[in-house]
C-alpha positions in Angstrom: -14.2 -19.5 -18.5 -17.3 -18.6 -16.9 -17.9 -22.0 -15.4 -14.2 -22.0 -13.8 -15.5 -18.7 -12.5 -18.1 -20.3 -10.8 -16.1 -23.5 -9.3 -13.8 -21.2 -8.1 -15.7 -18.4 -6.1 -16.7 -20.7 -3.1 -13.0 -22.0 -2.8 -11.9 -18.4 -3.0 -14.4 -17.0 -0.5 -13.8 -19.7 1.8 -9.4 -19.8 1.5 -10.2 -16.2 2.0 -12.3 -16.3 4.9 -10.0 -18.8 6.4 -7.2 -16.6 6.2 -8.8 -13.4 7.8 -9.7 -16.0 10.7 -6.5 -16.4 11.5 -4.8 -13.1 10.5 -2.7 -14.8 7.4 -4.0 -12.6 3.9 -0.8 -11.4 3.4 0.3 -15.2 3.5 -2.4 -16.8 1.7 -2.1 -14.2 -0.7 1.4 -15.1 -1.5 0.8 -19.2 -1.8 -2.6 -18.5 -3.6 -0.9 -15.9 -6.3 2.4 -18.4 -6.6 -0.3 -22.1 -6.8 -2.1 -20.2 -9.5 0.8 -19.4 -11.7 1.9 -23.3 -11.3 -1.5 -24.0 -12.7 -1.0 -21.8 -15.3 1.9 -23.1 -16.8 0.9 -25.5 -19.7 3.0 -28.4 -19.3 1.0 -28.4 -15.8 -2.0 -27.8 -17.4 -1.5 -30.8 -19.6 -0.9 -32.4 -16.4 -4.2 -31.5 -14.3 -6.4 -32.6 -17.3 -4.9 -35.9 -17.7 -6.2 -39.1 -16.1 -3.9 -39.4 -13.3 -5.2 -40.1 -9.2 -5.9 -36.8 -7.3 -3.5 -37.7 -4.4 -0.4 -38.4 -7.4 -1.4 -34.8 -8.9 -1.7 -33.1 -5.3 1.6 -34.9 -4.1 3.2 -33.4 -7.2 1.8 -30.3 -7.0 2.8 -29.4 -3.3 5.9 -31.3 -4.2 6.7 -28.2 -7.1 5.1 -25.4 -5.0 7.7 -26.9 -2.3 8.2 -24.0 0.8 6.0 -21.3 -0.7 2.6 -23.8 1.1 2.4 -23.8 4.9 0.2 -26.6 6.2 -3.4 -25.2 5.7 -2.0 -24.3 2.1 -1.2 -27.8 1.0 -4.7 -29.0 2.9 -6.3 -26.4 0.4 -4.6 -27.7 -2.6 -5.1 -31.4 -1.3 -8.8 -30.5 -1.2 -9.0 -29.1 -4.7 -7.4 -31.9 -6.2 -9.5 -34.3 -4.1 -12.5 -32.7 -6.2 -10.8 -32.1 -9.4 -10.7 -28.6 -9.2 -6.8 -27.5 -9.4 -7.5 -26.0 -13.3 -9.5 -23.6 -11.5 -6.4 -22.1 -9.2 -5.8 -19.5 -10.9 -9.4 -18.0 -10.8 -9.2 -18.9 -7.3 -6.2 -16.7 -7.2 -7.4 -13.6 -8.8 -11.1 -14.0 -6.8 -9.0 -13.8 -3.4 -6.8 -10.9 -4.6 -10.1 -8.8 -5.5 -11.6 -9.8 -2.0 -8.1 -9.0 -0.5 -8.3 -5.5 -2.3 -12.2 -5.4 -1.1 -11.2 -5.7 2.7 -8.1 -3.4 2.4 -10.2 -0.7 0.6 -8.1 -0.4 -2.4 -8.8 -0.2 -5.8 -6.3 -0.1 -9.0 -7.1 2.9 -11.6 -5.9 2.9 -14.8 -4.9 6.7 -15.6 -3.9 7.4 -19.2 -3.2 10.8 -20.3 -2.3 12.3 -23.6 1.3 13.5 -21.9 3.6 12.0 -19.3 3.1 13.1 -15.8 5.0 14.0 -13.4 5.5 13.2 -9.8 3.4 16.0 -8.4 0.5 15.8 -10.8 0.4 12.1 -10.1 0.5 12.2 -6.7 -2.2 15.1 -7.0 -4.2 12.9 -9.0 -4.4 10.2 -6.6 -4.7 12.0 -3.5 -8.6 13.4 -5.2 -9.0 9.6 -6.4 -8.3 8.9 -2.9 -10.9 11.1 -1.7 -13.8 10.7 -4.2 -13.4 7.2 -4.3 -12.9 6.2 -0.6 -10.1 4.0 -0.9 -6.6 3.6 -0.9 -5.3 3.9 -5.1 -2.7 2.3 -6.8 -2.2 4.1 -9.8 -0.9 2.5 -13.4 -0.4 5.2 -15.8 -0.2 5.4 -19.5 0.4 7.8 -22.3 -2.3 7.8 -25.6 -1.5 10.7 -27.7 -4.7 10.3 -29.1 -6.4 11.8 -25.9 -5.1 15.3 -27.2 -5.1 16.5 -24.0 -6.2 15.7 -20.3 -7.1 12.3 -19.4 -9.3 9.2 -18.8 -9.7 7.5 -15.3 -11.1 3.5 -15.0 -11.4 2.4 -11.9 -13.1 -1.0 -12.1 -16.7 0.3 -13.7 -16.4 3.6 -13.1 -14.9 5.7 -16.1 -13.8 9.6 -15.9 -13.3 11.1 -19.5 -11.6 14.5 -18.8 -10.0 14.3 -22.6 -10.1 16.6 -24.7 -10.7 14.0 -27.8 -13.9 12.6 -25.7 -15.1 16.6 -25.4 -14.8 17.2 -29.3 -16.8 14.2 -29.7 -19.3 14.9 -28.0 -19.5 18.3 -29.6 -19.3 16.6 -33.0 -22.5 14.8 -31.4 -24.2 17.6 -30.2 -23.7 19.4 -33.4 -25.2 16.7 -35.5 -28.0 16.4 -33.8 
């Protein structure tokens, strides 16, 4: 996984880089998202890995991915397949969303509480995220009853731990010690 991770950063930076050229991320987004989920799909998979000629598996694959590819979008996927690299689309496809994310400013937090909240607390909630972070949020909640009470924030790396289960553990630390 790794290695795909690898093969597929310089296509992602450069499809990206492409497309804020010419004011298209929305667009490229779209084909790049949609080409990765072909690729994804295992009886395409079985496809891509057999020995077959790179302009047969690009024709077919622009060929399925039919009007969702303008023209520089089928040059990309003719170029990946020219170098054997269409298993790595959907990599390429979830690099170019995080650097779409990175020049938009956003970030997607994961906010799981012990209790459902409402509206107003959620919107609350992101609106200090908001702040402390910088960024614009899109916030997925969750309910763990486990938490007890309050909640746990993850926002990429970063990690808030405002339950109450994570504060009685670390009494139960404190105490032992």
């Amino acid at each position: 996984m790794s290695e795909l991770t690898t093969v597929a950063r310089p296509y992602a930076k450069a499809a990206f880089d492409f497309a804020v050229e010419h004011n298209a991320v929305p667009k490229w987004h779209e084909m790049l998202s949609f080409a990765g989920q072909v690729a994804s799909n295992d009886e395409m998979h079985q496809y891509l890995t057999g020995a077959v000629a790179a302009e047969t598996v690009a024709e077919m694959f622009i060929n399925i991915c039919g009007e969702q590819l303008d023209q520089h979008g089928q040059n990309f996927l003719q170029v990946l397949a020219e170098n054997e690299r269409l298993l790595a689309l959907p990599e390429i496809s979830e690099m170019f969303t995080a650097f779409k994310a990175e020049y938009d400013k956003e970030v997607e937090v994961d906010l799981t509480s012990a209790t459902e909240l409402n509206a107003q607390q959620q919107t609350h909630i992101k609106a200090t995220l908001e702040e402390r972070l910088a960024r614009k949020v899109k916030l997925n909640c969750n309910v763990n009853p486990a938490l007890i009470a309050g909640f746990v924030v993850q926002a990429g790396d970063t990690v808030i731990d405002g339950s109450v289960k994570a504060k009685l553990e670390r009494l139960a630390d404190t105490l032992q010690a």
